[in-house]
C-alpha positions in Angstrom: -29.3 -3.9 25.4 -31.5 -5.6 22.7 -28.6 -4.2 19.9 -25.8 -5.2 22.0 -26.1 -8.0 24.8 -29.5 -10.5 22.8 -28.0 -9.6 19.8 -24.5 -11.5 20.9 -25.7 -13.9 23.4 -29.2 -16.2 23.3 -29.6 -15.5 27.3 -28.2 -13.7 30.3 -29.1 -12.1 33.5 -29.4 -8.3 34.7 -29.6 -6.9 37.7 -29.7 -3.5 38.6 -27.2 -2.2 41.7 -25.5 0.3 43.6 -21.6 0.6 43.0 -19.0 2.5 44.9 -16.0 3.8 43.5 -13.7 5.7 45.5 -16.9 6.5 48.3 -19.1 7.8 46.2 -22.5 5.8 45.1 -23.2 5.1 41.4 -26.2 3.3 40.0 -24.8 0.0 38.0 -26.0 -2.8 36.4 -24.6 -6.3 36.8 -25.2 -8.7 33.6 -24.5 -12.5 34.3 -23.3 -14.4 30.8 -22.4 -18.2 30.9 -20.3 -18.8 27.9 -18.3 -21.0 26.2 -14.5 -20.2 26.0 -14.5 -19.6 22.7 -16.9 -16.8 23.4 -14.9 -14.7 26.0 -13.4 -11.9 23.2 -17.3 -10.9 22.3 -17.7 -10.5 26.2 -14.8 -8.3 26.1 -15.7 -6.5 22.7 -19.2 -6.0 25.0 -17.4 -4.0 27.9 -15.1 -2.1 25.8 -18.2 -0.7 23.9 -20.3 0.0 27.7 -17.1 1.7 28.9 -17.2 4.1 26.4 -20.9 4.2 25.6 -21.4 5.1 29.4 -17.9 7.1 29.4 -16.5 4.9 32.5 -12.6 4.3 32.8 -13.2 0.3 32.7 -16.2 -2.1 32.8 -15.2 -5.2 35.5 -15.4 -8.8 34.0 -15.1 -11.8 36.2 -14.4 -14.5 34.5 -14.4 -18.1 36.7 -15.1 -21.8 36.0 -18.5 -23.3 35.9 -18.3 -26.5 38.2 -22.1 -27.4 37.4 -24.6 -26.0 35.2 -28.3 -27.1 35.0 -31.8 -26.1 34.6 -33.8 -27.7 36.8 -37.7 -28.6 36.1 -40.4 -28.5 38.4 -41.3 -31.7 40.3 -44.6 -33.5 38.8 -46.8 -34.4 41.4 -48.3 -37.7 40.8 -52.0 -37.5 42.2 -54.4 -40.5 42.9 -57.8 -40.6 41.4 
């Protein structure tokens, strides 16, 4: 992943699963990548390559609006001395 995904994308998210296709179990991985629009062909430059690096007939990509994005910090907790 280091020479394909963080070399394309400053952060994302992986997490490892079990898939089904057509009733049989496979190990998977699911990898979460918020992007800009102008950043969707390198997403799917990114399956093509896992589809045939991992010799699968497709790689799914769900691609869906963002209604709110945020990092949220820890609440400070003011203490009285």
């Amino acid at each position: 992943m280091k020479k394909t995904i963080t070399a394309s994308f400053e952060g994302f998210n992986v997490v490892d699963s079990t898939g089904f296709y057509k009733g049989k179990a496979e190990h998977s991985k699911i990898v979460t990548i918020i992007i800009d629009e102008n950043e969707l062909e390198k997403v799917v430059k990114l399956a093509q390559f896992y589809a045939a690096e991992f010799q699968q007939g497709s790689v799914m990509m769900i691609k869906q609006p963002i209604v709110q994005w945020d990092f949220i910090e820890p609440k400070k907790v003011v203490t009285a001395e």
